[in-house]
C-alpha positions as a Markdown table, in Angstrom:
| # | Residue | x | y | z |
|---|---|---|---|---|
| 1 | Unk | 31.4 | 102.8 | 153.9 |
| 2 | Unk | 27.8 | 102.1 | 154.6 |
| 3 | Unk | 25.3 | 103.2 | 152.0 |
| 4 | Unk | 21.6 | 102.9 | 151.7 |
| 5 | Unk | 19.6 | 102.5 | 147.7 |
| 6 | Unk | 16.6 | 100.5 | 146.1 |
| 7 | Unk | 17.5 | 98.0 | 144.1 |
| 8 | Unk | 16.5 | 95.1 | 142.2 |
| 9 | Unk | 17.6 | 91.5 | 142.5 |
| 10 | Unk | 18.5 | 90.4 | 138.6 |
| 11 | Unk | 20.2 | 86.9 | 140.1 |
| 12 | Unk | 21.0 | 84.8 | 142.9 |
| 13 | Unk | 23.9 | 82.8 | 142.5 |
| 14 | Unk | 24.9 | 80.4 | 146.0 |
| 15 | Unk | 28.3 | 81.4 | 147.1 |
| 16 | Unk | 28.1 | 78.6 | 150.3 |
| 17 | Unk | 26.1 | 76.5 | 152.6 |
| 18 | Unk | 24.8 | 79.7 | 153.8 |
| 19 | Unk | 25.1 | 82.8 | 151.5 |
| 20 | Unk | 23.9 | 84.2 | 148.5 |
| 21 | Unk | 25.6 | 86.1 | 145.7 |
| 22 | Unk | 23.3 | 89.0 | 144.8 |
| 23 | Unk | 23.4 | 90.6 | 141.1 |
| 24 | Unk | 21.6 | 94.0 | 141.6 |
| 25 | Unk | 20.3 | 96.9 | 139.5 |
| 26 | Unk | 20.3 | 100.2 | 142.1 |
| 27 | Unk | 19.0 | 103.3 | 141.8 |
| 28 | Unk | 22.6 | 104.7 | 143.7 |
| 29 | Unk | 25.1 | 102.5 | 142.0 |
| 30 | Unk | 23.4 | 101.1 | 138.5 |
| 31 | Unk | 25.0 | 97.2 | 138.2 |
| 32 | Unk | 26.5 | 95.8 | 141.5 |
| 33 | Unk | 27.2 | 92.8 | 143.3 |
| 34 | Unk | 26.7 | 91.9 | 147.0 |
| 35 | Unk | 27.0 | 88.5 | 149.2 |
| 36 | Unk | 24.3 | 87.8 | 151.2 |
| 37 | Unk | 25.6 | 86.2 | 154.5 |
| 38 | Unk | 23.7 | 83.9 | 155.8 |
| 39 | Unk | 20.8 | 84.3 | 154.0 |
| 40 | Unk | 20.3 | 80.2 | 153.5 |
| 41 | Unk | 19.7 | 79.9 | 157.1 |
| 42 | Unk | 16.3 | 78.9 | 158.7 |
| 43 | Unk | 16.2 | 81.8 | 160.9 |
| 44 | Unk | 18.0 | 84.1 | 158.6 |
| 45 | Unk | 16.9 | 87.8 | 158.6 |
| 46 | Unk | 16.8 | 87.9 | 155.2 |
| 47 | Unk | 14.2 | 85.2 | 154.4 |
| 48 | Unk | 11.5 | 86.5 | 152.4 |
| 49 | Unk | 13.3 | 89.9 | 151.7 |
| 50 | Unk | 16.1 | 89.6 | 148.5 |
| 51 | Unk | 14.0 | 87.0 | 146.3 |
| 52 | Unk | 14.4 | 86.8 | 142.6 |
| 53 | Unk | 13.2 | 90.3 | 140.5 |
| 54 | Unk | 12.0 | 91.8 | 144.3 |
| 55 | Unk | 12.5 | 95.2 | 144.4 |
| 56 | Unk | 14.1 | 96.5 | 148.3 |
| 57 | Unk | 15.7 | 99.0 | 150.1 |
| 58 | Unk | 19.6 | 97.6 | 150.5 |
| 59 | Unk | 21.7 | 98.5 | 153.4 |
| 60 | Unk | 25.3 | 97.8 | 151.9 |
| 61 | Unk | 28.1 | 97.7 | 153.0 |
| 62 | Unk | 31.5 | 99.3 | 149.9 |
| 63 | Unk | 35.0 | 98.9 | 149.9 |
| 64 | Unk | 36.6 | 101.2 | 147.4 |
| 65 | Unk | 38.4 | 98.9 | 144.7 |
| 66 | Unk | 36.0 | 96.0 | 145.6 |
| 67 | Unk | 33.2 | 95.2 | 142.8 |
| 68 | Unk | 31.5 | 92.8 | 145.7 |
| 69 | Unk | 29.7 | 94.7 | 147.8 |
| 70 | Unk | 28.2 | 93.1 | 151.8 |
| 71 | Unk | 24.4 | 93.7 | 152.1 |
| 72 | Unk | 23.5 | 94.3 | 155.8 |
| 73 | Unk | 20.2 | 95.0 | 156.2 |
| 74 | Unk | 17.2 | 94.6 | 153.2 |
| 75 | Unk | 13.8 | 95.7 | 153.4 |
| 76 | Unk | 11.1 | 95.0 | 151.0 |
| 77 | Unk | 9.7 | 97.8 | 148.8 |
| 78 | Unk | 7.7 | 95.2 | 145.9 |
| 79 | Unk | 7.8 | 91.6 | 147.2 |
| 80 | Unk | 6.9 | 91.0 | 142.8 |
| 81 | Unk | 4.9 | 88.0 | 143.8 |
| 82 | Unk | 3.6 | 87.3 | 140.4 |
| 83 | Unk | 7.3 | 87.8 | 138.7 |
| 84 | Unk | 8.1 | 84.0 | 140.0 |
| 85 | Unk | 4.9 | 82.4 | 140.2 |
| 86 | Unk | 3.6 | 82.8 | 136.8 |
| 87 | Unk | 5.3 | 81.1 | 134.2 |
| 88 | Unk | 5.2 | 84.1 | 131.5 |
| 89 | Unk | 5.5 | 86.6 | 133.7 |
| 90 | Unk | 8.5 | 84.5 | 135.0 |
| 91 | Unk | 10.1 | 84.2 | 131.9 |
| 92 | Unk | 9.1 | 87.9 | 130.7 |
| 93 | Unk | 10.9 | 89.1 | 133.7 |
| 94 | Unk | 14.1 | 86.6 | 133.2 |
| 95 | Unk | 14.5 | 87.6 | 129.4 |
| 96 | Unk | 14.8 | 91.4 | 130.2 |
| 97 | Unk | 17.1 | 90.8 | 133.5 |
| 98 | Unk | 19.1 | 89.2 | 130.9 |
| 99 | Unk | 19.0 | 91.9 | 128.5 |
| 100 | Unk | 19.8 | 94.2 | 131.5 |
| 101 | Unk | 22.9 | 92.6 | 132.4 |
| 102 | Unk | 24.2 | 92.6 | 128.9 |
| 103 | Unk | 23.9 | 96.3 | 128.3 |
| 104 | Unk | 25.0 | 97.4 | 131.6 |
| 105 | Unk | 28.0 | 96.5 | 133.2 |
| 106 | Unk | 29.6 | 96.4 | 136.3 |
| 107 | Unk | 31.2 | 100.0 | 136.9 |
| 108 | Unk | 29.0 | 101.8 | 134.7 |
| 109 | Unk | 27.7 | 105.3 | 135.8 |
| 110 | Unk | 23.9 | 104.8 | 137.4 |
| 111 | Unk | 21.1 | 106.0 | 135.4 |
| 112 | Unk | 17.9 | 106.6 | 137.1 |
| 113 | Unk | 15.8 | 106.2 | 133.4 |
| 114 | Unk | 17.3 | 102.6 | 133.7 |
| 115 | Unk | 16.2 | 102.0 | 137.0 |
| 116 | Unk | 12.7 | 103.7 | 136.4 |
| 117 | Unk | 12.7 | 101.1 | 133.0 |
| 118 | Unk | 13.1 | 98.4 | 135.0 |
| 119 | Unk | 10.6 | 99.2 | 137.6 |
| 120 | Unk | 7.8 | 99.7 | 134.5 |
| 121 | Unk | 8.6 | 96.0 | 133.0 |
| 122 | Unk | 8.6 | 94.4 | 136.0 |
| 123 | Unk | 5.2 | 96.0 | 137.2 |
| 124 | Unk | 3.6 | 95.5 | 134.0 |
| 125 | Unk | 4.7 | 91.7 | 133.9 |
| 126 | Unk | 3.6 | 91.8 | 137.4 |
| 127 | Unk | 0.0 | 92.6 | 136.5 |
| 128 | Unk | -0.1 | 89.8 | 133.9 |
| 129 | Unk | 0.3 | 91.3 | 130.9 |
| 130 | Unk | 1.5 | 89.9 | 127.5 |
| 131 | Unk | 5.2 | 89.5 | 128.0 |
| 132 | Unk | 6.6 | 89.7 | 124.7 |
| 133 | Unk | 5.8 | 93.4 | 123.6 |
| 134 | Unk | 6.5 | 94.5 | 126.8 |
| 135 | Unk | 9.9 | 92.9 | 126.6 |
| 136 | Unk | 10.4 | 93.6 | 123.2 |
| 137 | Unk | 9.5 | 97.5 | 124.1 |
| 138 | Unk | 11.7 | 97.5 | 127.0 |
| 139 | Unk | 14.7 | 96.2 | 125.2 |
| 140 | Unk | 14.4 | 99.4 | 122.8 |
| 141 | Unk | 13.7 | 101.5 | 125.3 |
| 142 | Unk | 17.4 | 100.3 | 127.2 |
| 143 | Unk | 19.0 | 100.1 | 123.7 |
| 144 | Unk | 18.4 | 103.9 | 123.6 |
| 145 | Unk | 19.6 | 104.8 | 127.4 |
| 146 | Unk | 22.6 | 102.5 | 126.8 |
| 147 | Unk | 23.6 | 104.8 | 123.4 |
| 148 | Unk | 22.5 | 102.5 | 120.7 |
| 149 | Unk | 19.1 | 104.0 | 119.8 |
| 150 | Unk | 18.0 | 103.2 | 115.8 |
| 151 | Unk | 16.4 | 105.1 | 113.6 |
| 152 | Unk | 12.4 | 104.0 | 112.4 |
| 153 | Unk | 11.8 | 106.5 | 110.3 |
| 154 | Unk | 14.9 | 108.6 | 108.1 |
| 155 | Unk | 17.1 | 106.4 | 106.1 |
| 156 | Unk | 20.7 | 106.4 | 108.0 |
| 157 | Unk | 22.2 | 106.5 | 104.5 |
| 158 | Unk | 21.2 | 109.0 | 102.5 |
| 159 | Unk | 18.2 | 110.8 | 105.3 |
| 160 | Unk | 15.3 | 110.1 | 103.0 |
| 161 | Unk | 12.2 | 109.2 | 104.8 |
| 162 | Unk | 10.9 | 105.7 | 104.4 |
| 163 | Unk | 7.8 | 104.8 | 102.3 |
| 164 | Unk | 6.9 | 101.0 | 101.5 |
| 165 | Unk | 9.2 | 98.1 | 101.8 |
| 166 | Unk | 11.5 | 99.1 | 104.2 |
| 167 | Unk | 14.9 | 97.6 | 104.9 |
| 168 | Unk | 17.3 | 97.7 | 107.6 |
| 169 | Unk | 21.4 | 98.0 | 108.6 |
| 170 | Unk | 22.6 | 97.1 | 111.9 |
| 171 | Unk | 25.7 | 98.2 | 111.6 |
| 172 | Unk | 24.2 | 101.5 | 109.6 |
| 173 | Unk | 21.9 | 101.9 | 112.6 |
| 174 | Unk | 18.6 | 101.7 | 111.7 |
| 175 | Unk | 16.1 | 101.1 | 108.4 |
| 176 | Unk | 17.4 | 102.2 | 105.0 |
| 177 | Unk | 15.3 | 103.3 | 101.9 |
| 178 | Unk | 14.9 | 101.6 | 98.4 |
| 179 | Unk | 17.4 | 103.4 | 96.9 |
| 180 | Unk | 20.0 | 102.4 | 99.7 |
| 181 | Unk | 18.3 | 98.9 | 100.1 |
| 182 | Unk | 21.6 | 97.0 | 98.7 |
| 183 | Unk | 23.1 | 97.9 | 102.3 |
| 184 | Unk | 20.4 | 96.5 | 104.6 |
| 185 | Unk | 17.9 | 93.7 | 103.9 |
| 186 | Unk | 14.0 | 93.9 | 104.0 |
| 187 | Unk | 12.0 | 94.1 | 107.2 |
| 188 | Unk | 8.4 | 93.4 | 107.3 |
| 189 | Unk | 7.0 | 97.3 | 108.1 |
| 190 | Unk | 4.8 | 95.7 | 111.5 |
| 191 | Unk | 8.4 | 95.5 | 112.6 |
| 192 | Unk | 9.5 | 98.5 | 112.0 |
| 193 | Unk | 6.4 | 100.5 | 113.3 |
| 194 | Unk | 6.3 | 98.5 | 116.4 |
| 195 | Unk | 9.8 | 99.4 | 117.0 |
| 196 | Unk | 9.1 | 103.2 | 116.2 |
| 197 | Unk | 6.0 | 103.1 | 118.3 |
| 198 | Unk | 8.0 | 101.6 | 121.0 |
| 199 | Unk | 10.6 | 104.5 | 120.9 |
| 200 | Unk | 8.1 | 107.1 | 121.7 |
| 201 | Unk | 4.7 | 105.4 | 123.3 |
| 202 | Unk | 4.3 | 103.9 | 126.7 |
| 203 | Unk | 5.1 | 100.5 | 127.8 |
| 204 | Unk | 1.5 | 100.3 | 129.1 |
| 205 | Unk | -0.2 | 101.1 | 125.6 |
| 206 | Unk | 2.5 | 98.9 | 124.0 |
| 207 | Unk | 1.6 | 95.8 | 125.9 |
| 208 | Unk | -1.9 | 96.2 | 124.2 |
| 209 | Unk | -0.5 | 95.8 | 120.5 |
| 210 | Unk | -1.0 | 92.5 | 118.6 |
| 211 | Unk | 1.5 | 91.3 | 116.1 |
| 212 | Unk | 0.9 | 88.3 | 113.8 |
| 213 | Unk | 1.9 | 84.5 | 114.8 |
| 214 | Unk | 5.8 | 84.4 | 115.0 |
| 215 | Unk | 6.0 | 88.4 | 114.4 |
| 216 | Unk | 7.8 | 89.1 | 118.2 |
| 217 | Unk | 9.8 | 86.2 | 117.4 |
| 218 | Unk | 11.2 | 87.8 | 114.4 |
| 219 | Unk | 11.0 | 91.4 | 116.4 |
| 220 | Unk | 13.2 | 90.5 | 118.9 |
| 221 | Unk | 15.4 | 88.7 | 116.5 |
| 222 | Unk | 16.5 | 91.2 | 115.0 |
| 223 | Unk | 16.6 | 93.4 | 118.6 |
| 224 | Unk | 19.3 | 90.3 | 119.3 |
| 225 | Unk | 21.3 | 90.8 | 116.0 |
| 226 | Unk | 21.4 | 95.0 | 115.9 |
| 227 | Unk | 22.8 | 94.8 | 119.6 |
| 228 | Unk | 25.2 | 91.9 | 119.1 |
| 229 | Unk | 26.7 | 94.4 | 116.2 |
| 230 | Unk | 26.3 | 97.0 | 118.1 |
| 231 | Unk | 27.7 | 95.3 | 121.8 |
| 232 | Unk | 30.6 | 93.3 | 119.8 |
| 233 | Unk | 29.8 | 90.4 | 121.7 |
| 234 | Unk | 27.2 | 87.6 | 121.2 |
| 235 | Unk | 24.0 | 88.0 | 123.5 |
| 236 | Unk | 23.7 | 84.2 | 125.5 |
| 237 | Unk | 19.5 | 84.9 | 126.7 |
| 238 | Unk | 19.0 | 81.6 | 128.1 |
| 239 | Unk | 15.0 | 83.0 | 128.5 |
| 240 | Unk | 14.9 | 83.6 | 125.1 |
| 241 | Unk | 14.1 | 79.5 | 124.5 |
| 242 | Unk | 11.4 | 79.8 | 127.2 |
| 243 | Unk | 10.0 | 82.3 | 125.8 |
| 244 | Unk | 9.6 | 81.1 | 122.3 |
| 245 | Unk | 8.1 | 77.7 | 124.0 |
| 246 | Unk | 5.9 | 79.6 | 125.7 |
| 247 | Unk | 4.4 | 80.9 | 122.5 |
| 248 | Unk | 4.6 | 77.7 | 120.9 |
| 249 | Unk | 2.3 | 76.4 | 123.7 |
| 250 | Unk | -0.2 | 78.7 | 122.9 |
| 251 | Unk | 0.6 | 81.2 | 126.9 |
């Protein structure tokens, strides 16, 4: 069966002198993967067209039963030029593929908030912006469409809302009052408005906000820990180092 949807390239992995494993996020088909015949070669028709975090129109080609999909035909809809020529934006745009990849599997149903999600981080990231809040507000924007949202604001014990000195459960879901504090542990309360701003403000307006020296750091620690609990399986974000030695470095 041929089939035709916008996509994302998340990762190129080299199947043979010639071809390219493709992992995609589609509009169509959410996670999939597709060889890339011939796509190493000089002449190929290809060259140019399926480069890392592009966004393109894939012509592919589905066997029912098979996860690996053939891509025929690709034409470019956002070449994302800036996505692997600037080192932050590069390494913004890696961190969150990564992220992607480990909330969404392969067989999942497609979403097109997902898909729209991605499109926003990549274009912001493409314009230059600050990686980490956008990152950082992506990754809780896909922990909600993937079902494991958090609570900013009502305790998740008891359903008090939180004053001063907040603390937080990840396996409760979310921050916990005073009075329940002996099931979470504290949170500095940036965090915790960041992360409730980020649930209900735009990535845009996000990438604007300043936290203090180490405080996204810490922010997406604890994004790492609540969906590792939440996942049941230890998050491996190779970007993550790049990122925090970006930072270091003063990008």
């Amino acid at each position: 069966m041929r089939v035709s949807t916008p996509a994302f390239v998340l990762r190129r992995v080299r199947w043979s002198e010639s071809s390219l494993i493709l992992t995609l996020y589609s509009l169509d088909f959410g996670r999939a993967s597709a060889i890339v015949k011939g796509a190493l070669r000089p002449n190929s028709r290809f060259l140019g067209r399926i480069e890392l975090f592009s966004q393109g129109e894939f012509q592919l080609s589905r066997r029912e039963g098979r996860e690996l999909d053939t891509a025929t035909e690709v034409s470019v809809i956002s070449h994302n030029h800036m996505l692997r020529t600037g080192f932050s934006s590069f390494a913004g745009a890696g961190l969150f593929s990564e992220w992607l990849l480990a909330a969404v599997s392969h067989g999942n149903e497609p979403s097109r908030p997902v898909y729209c999600l991605v499109e926003q981080v990549f274009g912001l990231l493409e314009e230059g912006v600050a990686p980490w809040p956008v990152v950082c507000g992506g990754v809780v924007r896909l922990l909600q469409l993937s079902g494991h949202g958090f609570s900013t604001d009502i305790c998740v014990a008891c359903g008090a809302e939180i004053a001063d000195s907040p603390c937080w459960s990840h396996s409760g879901g979310g921050v916990v009052c005073g009075k329940c504090g002996e099931s979470g542990f504290p949170v500095k309360s940036g965090i915790i408005s960041f992360l409730s701003r980020a649930g209900n403000s735009s990535l845009e307006s996000l990438s604007r906000v300043r936290l203090w020296p180490g405080g996204y750091i810490q922010c997406h620690s604890l994004l790492k820990e609540y969906a590792q609990v939440h996942f049941e399986h230890r998050l491996l974000l190779k970007s993550e180092k790049v990122m925090k030695e970006m930072l270091d470095a003063g990008h």
